[in-house]
DOFIKE-312969 format. One record per atom (N, C-alpha, C): residue number from 1; residue in one letter; atom name; x, y, z. Coordinates in nm, 3 decimals, decimal comma. Layout:
! residues N
+-----+------+------+---------+---------+---------+
! pos ! code ! site !       x !       y !       z !
+-----+------+------+---------+---------+---------+
! NUM !    A !   CA !       X !       Y !       Z !
...
+-----+------+------+---------+---------+---------+
END
This chain:
! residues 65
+-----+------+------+---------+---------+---------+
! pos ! code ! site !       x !       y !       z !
+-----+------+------+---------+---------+---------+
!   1 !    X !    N !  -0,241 !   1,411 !  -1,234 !
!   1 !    X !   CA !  -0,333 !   1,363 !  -1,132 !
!   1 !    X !    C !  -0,253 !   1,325 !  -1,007 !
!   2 !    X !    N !  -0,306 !   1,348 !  -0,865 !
!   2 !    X !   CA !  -0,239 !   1,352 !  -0,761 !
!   2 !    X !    C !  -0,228 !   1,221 !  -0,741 !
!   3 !    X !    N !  -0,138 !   1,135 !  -0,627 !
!   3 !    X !   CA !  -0,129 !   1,027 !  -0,610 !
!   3 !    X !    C !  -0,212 !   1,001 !  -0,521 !
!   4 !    X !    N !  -0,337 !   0,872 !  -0,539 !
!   4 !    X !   CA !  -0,473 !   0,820 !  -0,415 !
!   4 !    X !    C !  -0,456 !   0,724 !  -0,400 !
!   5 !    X !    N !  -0,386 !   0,695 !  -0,266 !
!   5 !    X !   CA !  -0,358 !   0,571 !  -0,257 !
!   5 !    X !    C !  -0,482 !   0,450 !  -0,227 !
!   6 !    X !    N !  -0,637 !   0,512 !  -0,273 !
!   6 !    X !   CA !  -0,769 !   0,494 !  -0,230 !
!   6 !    X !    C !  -0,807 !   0,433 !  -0,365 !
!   7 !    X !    N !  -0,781 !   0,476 !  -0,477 !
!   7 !    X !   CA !  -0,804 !   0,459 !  -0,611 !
!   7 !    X !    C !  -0,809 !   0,277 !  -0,635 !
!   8 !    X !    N !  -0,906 !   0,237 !  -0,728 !
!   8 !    X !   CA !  -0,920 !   0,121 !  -0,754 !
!   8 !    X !    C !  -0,739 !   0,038 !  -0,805 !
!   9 !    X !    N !  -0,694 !   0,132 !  -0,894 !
!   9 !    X !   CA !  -0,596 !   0,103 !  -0,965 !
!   9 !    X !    C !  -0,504 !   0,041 !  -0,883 !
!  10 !    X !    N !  -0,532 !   0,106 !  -0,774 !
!  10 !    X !   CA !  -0,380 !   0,052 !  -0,677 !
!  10 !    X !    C !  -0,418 !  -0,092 !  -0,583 !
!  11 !    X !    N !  -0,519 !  -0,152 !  -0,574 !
!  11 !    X !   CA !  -0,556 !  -0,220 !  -0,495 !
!  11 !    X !    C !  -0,511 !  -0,373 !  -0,548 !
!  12 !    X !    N !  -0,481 !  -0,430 !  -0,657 !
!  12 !    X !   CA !  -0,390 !  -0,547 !  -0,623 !
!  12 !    X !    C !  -0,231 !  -0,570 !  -0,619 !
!  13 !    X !    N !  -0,178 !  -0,392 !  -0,634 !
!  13 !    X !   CA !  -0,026 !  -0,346 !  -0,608 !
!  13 !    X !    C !  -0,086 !  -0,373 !  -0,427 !
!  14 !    X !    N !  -0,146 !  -0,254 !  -0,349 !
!  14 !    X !   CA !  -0,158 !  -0,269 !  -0,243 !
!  14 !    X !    C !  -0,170 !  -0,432 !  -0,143 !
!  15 !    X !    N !  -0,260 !  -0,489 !  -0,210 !
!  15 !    X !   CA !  -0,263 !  -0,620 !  -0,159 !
!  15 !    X !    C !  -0,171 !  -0,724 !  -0,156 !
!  16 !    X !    N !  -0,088 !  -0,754 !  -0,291 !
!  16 !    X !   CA !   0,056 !  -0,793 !  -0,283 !
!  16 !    X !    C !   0,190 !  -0,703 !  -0,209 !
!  17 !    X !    N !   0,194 !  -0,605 !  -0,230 !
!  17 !    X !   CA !   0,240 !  -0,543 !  -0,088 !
!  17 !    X !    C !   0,230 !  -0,601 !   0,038 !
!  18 !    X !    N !   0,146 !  -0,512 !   0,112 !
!  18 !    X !   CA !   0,048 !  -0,593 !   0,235 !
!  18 !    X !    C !   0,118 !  -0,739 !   0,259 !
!  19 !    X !    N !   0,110 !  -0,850 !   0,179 !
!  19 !    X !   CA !   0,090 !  -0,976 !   0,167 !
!  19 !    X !    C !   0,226 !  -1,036 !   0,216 !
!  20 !    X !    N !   0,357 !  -0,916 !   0,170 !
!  20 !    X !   CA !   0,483 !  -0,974 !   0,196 !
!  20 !    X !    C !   0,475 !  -1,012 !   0,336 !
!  21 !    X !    N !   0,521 !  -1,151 !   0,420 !
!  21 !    X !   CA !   0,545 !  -1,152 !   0,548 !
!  21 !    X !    C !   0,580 !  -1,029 !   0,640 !
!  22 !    X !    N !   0,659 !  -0,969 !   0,647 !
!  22 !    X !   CA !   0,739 !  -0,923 !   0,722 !
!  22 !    X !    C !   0,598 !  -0,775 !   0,777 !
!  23 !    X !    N !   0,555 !  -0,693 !   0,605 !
!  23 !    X !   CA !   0,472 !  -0,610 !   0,623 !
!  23 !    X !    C !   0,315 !  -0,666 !   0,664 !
!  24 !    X !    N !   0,279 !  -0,794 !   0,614 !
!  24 !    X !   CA !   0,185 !  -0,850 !   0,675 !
!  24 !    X !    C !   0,144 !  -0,882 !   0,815 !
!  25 !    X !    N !   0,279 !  -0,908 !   0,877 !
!  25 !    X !   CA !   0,304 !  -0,874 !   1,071 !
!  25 !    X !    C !   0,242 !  -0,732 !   1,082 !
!  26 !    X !    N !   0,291 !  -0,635 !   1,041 !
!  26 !    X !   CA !   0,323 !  -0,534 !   1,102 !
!  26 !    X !    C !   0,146 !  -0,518 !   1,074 !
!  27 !    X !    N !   0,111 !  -0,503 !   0,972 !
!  27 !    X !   CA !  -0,003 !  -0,439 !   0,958 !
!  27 !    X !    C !  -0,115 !  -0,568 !   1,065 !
!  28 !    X !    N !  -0,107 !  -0,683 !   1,058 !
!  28 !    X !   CA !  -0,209 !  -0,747 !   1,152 !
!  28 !    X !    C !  -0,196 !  -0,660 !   1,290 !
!  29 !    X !    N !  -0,098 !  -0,653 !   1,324 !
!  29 !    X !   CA !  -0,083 !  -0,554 !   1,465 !
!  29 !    X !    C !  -0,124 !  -0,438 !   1,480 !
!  30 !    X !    N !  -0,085 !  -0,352 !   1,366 !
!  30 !    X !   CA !  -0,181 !  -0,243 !   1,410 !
!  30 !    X !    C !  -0,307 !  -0,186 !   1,300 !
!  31 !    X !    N !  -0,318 !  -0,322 !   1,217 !
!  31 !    X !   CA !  -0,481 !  -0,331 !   1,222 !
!  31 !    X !    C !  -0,589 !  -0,326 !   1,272 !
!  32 !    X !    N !  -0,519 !  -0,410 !   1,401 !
!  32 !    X !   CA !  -0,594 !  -0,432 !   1,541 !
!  32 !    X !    C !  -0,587 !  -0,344 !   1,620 !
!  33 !    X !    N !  -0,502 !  -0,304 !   1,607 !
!  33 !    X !   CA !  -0,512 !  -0,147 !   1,740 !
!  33 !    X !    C !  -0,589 !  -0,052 !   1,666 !
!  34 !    X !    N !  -0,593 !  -0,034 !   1,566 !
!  34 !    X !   CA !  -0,678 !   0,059 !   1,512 !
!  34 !    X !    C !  -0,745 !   0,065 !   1,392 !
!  35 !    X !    N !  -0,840 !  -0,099 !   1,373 !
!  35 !    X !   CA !  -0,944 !  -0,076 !   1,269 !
!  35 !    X !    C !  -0,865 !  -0,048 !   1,108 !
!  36 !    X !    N !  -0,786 !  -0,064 !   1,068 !
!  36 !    X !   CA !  -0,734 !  -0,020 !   0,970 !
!  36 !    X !    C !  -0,744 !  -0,114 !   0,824 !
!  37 !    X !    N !  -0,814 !  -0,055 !   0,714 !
!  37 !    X !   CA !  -0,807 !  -0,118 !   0,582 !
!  37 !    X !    C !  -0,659 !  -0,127 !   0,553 !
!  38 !    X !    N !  -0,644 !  -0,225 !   0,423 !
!  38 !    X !   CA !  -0,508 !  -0,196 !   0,404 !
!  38 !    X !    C !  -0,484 !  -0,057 !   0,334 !
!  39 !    X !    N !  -0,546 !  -0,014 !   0,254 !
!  39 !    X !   CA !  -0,515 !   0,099 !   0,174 !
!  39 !    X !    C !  -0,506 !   0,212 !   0,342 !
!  40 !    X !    N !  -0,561 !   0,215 !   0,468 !
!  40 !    X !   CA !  -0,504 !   0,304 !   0,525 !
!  40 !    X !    C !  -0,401 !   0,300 !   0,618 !
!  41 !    X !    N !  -0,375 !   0,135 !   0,603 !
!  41 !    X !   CA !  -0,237 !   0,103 !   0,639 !
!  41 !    X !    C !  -0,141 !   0,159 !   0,577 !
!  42 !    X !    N !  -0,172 !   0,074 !   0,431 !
!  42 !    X !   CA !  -0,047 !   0,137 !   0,334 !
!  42 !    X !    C !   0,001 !   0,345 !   0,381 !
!  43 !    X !    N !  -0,103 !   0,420 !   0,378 !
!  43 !    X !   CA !  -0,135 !   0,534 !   0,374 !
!  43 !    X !    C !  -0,066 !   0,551 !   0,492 !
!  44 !    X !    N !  -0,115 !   0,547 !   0,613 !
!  44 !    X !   CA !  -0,083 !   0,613 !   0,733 !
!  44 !    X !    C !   0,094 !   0,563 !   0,776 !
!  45 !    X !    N !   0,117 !   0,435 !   0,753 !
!  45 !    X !   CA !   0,250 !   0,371 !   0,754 !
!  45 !    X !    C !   0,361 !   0,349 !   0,689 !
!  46 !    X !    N !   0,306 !   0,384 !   0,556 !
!  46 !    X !   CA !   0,401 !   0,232 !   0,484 !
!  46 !    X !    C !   0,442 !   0,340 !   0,324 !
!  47 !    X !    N !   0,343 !   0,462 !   0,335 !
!  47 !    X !   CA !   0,356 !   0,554 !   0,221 !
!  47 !    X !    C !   0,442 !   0,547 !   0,141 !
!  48 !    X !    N !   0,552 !   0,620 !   0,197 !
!  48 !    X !   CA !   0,667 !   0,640 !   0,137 !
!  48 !    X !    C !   0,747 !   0,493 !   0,073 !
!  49 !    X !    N !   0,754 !   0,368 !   0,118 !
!  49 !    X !   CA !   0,812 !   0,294 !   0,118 !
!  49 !    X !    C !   0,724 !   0,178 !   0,030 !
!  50 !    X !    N !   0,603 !   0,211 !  -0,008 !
!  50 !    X !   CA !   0,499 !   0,162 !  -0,093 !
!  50 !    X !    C !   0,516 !   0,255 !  -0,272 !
!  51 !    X !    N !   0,527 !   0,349 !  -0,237 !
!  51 !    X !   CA !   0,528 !   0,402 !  -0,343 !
!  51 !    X !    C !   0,714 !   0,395 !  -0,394 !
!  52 !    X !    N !   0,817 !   0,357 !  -0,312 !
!  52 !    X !   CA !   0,910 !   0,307 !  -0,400 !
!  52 !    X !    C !   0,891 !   0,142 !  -0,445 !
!  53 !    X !    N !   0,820 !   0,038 !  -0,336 !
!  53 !    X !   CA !   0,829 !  -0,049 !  -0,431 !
!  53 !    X !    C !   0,719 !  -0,082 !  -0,529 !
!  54 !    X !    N !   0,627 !   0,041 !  -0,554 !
!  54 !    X !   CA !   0,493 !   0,010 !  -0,663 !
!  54 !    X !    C !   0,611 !   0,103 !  -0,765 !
!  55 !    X !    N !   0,678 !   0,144 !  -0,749 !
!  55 !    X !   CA !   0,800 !   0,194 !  -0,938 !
!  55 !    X !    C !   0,827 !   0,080 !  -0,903 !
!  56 !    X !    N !   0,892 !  -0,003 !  -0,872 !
!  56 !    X !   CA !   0,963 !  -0,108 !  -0,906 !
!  56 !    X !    C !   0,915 !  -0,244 !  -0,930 !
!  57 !    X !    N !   0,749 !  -0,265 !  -0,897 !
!  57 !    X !   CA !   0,666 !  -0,368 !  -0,949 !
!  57 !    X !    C !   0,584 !  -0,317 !  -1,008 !
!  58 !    X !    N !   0,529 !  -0,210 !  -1,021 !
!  58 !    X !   CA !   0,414 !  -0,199 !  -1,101 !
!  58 !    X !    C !   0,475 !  -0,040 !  -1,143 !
!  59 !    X !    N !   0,555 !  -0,016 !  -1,244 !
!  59 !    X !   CA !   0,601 !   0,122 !  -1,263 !
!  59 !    X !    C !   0,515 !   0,175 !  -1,362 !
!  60 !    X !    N !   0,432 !   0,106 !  -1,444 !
!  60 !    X !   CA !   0,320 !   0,154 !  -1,503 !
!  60 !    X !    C !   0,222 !   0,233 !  -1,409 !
!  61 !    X !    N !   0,191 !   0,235 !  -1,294 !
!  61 !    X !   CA !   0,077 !   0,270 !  -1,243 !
!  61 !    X !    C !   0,100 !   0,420 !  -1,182 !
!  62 !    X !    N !   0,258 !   0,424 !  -1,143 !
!  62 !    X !   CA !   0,320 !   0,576 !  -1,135 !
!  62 !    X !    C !   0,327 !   0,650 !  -1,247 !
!  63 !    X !    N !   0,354 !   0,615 !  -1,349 !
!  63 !    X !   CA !   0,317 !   0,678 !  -1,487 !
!  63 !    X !    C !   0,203 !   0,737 !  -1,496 !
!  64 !    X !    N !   0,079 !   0,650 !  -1,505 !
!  64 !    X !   CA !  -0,033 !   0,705 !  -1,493 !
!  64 !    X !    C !  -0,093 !   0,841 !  -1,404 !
!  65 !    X !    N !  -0,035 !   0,867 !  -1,289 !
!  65 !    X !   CA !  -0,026 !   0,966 !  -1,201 !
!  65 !    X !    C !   0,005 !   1,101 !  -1,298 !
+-----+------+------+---------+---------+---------+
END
């Protein structure tokens, strides 16, 4: 199964993500410039760098994929 970063499964990996300070800046900013959920934050920004730290907190959920 392909990886959705839309999928229910991922949404309290996504939200603790999100939540860290540093990515929590970034995304209030361009939340605001452009309307953005977190899942299309995560998606449009943060992809690559979400899906290394969801293996390393939640490595069950890449399995599942």
């Amino acid at each position: 199964m392909p990886f959705d970063i839309h999928c229910f499964d991922y949404g309290e990996a996504i939200f603790r993500y999100v939540g860290q300070p540093d990515i929590f800046e970034d995304f209030c900013h361009k939340s605001i410039e452009n309307e953005l959920s977190l899942a299309e934050y995560v998606e449009r920004y943060k992809l690559d760098e979400f899906k290394k730290w969801l293996s390393e907190n939640f490595p069950q959920l890449l399995s599942e994929t």
